[in-house]
Residue, then its C-alpha position, 0 to 999 in steps of 0.5 A: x519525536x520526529x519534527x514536523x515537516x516544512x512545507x517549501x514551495x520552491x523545493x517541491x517544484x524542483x524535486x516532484x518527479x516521477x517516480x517509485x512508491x518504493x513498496x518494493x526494491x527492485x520495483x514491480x516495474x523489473x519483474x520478468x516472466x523468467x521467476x515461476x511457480x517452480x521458484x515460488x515453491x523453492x521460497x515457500x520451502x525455505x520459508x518452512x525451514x526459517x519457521x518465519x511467520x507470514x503475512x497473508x493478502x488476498x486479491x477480490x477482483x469484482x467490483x459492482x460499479x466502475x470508479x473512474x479513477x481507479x488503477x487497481x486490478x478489477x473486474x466490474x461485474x452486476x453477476x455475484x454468481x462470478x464470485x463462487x468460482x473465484x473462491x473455488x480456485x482461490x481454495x486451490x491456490x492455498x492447497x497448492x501453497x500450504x503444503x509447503x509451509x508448516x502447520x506452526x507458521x502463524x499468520x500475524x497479518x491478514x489483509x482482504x483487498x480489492x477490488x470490494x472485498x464485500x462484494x462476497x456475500x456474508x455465506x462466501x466471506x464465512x466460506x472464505x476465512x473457513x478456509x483460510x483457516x483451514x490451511x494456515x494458523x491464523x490466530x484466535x486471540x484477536x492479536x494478529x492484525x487482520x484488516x479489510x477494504x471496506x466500500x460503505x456503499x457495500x456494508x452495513x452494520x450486520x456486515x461489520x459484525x460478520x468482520x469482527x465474528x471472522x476475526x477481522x479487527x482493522x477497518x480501510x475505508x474509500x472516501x476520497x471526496x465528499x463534493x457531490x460535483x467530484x463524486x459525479x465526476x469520477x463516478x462514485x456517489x458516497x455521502x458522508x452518512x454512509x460513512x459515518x454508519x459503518x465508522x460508527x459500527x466499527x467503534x461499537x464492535x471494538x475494531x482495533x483501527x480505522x483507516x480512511x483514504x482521501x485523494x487529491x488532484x481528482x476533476x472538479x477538486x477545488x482547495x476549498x471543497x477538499x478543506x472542507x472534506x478534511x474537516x468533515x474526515x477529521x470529526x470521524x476521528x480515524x486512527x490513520x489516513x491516507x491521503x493520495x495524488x491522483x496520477x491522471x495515466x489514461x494510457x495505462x488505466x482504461x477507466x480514467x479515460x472517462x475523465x475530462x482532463x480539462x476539470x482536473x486542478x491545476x498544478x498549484x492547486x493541487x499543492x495548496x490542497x496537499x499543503x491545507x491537509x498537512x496543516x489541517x491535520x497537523x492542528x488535529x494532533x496527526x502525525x505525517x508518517x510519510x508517503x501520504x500516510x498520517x497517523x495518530x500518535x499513539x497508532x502502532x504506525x507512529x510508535x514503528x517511526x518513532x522506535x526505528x522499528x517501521x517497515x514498508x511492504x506490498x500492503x504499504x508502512x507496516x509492522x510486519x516487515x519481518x513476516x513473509x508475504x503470501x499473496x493469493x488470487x488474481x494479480x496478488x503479489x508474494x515476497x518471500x525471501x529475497x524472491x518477489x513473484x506475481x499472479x497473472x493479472x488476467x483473471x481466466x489466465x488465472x482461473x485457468x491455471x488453478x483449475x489444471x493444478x498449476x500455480x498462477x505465477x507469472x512474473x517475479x524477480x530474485x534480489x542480488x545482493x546489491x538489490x538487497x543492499x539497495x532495498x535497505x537503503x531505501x527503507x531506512x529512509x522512507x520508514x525512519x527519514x534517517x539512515x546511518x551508514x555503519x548499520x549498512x556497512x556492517x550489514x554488507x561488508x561494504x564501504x558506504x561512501x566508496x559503494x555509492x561515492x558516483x551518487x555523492x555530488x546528487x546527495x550533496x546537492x540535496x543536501x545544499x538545498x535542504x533537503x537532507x544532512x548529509x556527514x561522513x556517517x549519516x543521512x538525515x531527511x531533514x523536516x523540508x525534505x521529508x514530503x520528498x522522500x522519494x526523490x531522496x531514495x530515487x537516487x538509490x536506485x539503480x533500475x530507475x532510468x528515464x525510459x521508465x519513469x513515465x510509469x509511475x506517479x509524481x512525487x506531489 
């Protein structure tokens, strides 16, 4: 069992820089609009050829109610009417894919994003998994992993039983903040009942795993109150949490405009409040997984870390490294191969293409062969916190030390400090180092320049 990490106040001040979340590398920050549809279809052919199997997300824009502090691609709409024509396009966009692909591709992982998800009514999400169905193999057994993003506020237990009748067995819930001063805050009033409710309709109907996703650092947050929304989190018993940083960027995401930056907590107080939730999680048995994700021991994610076998995607720490991903509606993001290619985020620019028979890809990136080297670097690290130069080496035909001897004095350095161990034939991240994985493969990167790293969130 990997040990537990080390909290070490000095380090973290010293090491949380801005930085990648590293779903990808090459990051989506490096996608240029030379990688269209043409090199989609190209992947999607070779995908064929390897039999590989897939893993599918999908992109529901609409949301009914604006959360301040939201950075995901959304439409905020009262008109459900705006959700029929969505569908219709989505319909051309997997016609236009699953052409390419062969009928005995399966599905391993299916994942409905948002947006809100339920903002389909209970007709268009039957109408919507019928079509899935219909041109890619899901599976029917109940063995694929097949999650969707749930707003409680959106669902009830005939919603929950509609999920579990269309084969959904993964439930990711929104909390954030329990604190009625937070949730008026950042526009989004939730109470802990609702919550409850849909957790509870989940256990009964046998899904196989809950998430719930906590954020810290948000206007009116106090160490205190978010102790207690821990606590309160803690006693659903979720299979797995993600506790995330909020990344106060105005100037890229309009809707955070409309947050009084003088309430947001100080520095230090988002550290001790991050520091609590370690504890406090910790002393209930939840094991870090890294990058603000915790799991259960007996999660499928903690038995991937502990196994060597954990993966990092588009959809975060997953199973399902090995699969294709196929990304489908406004915004989604595809890896298939070495090529990552993106929607366009403009949600006529997209309707528009399908509605001319034309894929909406927009923007993408082929992987060279030192990006490709480079990816695998960095997701030893952030998966398994341990990489081992001979299994790069042979991989690549490469002499590790020589390929990377310009950044030893930096992996020295972090070593001098504690945050790794570094020898002739391995890093380990060391328990004080693994809250700053990042930084670790930040090193790695031969993109990340300081032009670029004000896009991105800090490392805490």
């Amino acid at each position: 069992m990997l040990d537990a990490i080390r909290w070490d106040t000095d380090l973290i001040r010293r090491y949380d820089l801005a930085g990648p979340r590293y779903t990808s590398y090459p990051t989506a920050v490096q996608f240029n609009s030379q990688v269209g549809a043409f090199d989609l279809l190209h992947a999607l052919r070779d995908s064929r050829k390897a039999q590989r199997p897939l893993s599918l997300y999908v992109h529901i824009p609409f949301c009914a109610n604006i959360c301040y502090y939201c950075a995901c691609n959304k439409v905020i709409t009262k008109d459900r009417s705006r959700a029929l024509p969505y569908l219709q396009r989505l319909e051309q966009e997997m016609q236009l894919i699953a052409c390419h692909l062969a009928p005995n591709q399966r599905v391993e992982q299916l994942h409905f994003g948002g947006g809100t998800p339920t903002f389909l009514n209970h007709d268009e999400l039957r109408q919507l998994m019928a079509l899935l169905r219909k041109h890619f193999n899901l599976l029917d057994d109940d063995s694929g992993d097949y999650g969707i993003e749930i707003d409680p506020r959106e669902a009830d237990w005939s919603t929950m039983g509609l999920l579990r009748e269309l084969g959904f067995n993964r439930v990711s819930i929104g909390l954030q903040d329990l604190d009625p001063a937070v949730q008026r805050a950042v526009n989004r009033l939730q109470s802990l009942e609702e919550t409850r409710a849909v957790i509870e309709a989940a256990r009964t109907l046998q899904f196989r795993s809950i998430n719930i996703d906590l954020i810290y650092g948000l206007p009116k947050q106090t160490p205190e109150h978010f102790a207690r929304t821990v606590e309160e989190v803690i006693s659903l018993q979720p299979d797995r949490l993600s506790v995330f940083n909020y990344a106060h960027l105005p100037e890229r995401f309009m809707p955070q405009r409309r947050i009084n930056g003088n309430e947001l907590p100080a520095p230090a107080e988002k550290l001790e409040m991050l520091q609590r939730t370690i504890e406090q999680l910790t002393a209930a048995g939840y094991r870090y997984i890294g990058m603000d994700h915790f799991a259960l021991p007996d999660d499928e994610l903690a038995i991937a870390q502990e196994e060597s076998t954990l993966q990092r995607n588009f959809q975060g720490y997953t199973t399902h490294g090995h699969c294709d991903l196929i990304g489908l509606g406004v915004s989604a993001i595809s890896q298939i191969g070495d090529l990552y290619c993106q929607n366009s985020s403009d949600l006529t620019q997209y309707q528009n293409a399908l509605a001319g028979a034309q894929l909406a890809t927009s923007r993408g990136l082929v992987c060279n062969t030192d990006d490709r080297l480079r990816r695998e670097v960095i997701q030893q690290l952030i998966c398994n916190f341990s990489l081992k130069f001979e299994d790069i080496e042979k991989a690549f035909n490469i002499d590790f030390r020589g390929y990377f001897n310009e950044l030893w004095p930096d992996l020295q350095e972090m070593a001098d400090d504690g945050l790794i161990q570094l020898s002739a034939e391995a890093i380990i991240v060391l328990p004080a180092g693994r809250l700053l994985v990042r930084s670790v493969c930040m090193i790695f990167d031969a993109y990340l320049g300081q032009q670029n790293r004000q896009r991105f969130s800090r490392v805490i």
